[in-house]
MIGU-366836 format. One record per residue (C-alpha): z, y, x; residue in three letters; residue number from 1. Coordinates in Angstrom, 1 decimal. Example, Ala and Ser with C-alpha at 12.3 -4.5 7.8 and 13.67 -1.06 7.14 Angstrom:
<rec <7.8,-4.5,12.3>,'ala',1>
<rec <7.1,-1.1,13.7>,'ser',2>
***
This chain:
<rec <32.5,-7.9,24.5>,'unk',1>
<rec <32.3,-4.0,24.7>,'unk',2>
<rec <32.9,-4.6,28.8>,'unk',3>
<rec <29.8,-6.4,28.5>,'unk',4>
<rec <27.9,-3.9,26.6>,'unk',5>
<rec <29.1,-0.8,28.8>,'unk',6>
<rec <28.0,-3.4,31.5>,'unk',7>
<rec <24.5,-3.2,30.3>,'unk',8>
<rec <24.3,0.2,29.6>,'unk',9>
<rec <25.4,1.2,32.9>,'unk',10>
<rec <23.0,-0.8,34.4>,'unk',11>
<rec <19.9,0.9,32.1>,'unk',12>
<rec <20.9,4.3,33.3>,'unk',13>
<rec <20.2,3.1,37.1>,'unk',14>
<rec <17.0,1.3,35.5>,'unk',15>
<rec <16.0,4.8,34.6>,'unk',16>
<rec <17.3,6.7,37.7>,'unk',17>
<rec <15.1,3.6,39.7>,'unk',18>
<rec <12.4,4.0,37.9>,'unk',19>
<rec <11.9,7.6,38.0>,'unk',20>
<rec <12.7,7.8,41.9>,'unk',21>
<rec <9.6,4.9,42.3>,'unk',22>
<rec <7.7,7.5,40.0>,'unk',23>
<rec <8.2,9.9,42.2>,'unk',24>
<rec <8.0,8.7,45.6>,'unk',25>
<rec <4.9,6.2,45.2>,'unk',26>
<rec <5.6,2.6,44.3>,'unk',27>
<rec <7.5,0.6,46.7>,'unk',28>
<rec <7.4,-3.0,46.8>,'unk',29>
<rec <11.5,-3.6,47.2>,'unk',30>
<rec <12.5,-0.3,44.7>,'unk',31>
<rec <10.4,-2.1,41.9>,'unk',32>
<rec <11.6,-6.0,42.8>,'unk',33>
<rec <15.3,-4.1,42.2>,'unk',34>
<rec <14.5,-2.7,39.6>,'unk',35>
<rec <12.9,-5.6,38.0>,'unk',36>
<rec <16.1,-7.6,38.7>,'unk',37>
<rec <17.9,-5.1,37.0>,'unk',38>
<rec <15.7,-5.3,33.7>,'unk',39>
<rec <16.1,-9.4,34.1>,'unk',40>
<rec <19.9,-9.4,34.5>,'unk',41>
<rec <20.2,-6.6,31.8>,'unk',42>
<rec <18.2,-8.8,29.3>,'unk',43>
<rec <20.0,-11.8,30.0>,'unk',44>
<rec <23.0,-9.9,29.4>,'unk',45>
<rec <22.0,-8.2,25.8>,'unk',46>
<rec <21.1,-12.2,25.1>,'unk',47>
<rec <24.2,-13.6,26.0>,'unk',48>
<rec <25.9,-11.1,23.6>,'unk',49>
<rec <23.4,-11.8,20.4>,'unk',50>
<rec <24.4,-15.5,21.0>,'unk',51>
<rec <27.9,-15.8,21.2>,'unk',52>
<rec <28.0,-13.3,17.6>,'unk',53>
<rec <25.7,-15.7,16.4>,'unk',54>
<rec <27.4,-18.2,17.1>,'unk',55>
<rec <30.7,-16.7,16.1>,'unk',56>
<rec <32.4,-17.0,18.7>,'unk',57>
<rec <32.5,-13.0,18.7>,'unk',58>
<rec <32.2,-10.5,15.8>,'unk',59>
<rec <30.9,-7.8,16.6>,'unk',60>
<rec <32.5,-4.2,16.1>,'unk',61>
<rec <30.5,-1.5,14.1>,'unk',62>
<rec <30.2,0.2,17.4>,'unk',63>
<rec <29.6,-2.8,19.6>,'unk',64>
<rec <26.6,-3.6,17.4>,'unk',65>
<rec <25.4,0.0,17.5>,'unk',66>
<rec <25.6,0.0,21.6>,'unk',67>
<rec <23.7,-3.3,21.8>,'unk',68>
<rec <21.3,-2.1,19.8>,'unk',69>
<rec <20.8,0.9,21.5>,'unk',70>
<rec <20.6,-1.1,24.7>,'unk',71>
<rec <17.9,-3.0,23.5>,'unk',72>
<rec <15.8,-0.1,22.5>,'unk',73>
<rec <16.5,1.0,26.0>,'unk',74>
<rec <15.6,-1.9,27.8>,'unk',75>
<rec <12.1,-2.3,25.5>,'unk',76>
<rec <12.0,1.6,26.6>,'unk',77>
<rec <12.7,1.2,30.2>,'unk',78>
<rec <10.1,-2.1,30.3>,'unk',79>
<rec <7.5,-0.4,29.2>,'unk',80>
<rec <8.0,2.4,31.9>,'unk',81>
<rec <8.3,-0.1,34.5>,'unk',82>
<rec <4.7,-2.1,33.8>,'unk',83>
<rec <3.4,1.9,33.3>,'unk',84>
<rec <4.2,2.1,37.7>,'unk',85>
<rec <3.5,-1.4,38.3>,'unk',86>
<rec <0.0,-3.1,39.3>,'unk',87>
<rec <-1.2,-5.5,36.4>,'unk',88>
<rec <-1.9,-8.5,38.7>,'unk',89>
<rec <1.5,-7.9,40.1>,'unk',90>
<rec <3.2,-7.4,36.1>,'unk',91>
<rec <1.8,-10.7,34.9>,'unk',92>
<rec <3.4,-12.5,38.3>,'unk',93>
<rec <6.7,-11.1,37.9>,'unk',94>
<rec <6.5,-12.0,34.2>,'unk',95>
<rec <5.7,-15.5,34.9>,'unk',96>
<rec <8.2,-15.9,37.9>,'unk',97>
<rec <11.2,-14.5,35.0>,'unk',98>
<rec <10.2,-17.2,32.6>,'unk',99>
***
């Protein structure tokens, strides 16, 4: 479970390195479908963890709980900074295509 975890933390550090290059650059179309993927897959991920400790087939470490935690913060955190750079037509779209 903490490969998983380190997984998804890994993967919110390039979320944050994507998202500030996008900043920075001027939004391109492909850099914020990646990074949106990213966000997706990271999310998925974070949820796949809460349900196998809820369903017991894991228990979660004092640390392991800490580092999900964090990771959601993270990914609420790097969400929010991705709809900030995004156009809102183009937000609500993506939003529905995920769902």
């Amino acid at each position: 479970m903490i490969a998983e975890i380190t997984m998804v933390v890994g993967a919110l550090k390039t979320l944050n390195a994507g998202i500030k290059t996008v900043k920075e650059s001027g939004s391109h179309l492909s850099d914020i479908a990646g990074i949106f993927s990213t966000l997706t897959e990271s999310k998925a991920a974070v949820e796949t963890i809460e349900q196998a400790a809820k369903a017991g087939d894991h228990l979660l470490t004092q640390k392991e709980a800490l580092e999900l935690a964090w990771a959601k913060n993270a990914i609420r955190e790097e969400e929010k900074a991705l709809k900030k750079i995004t156009p809102r037509e183009v937000w609500r779209d993506m939003l529905a295509i995920q769902h």
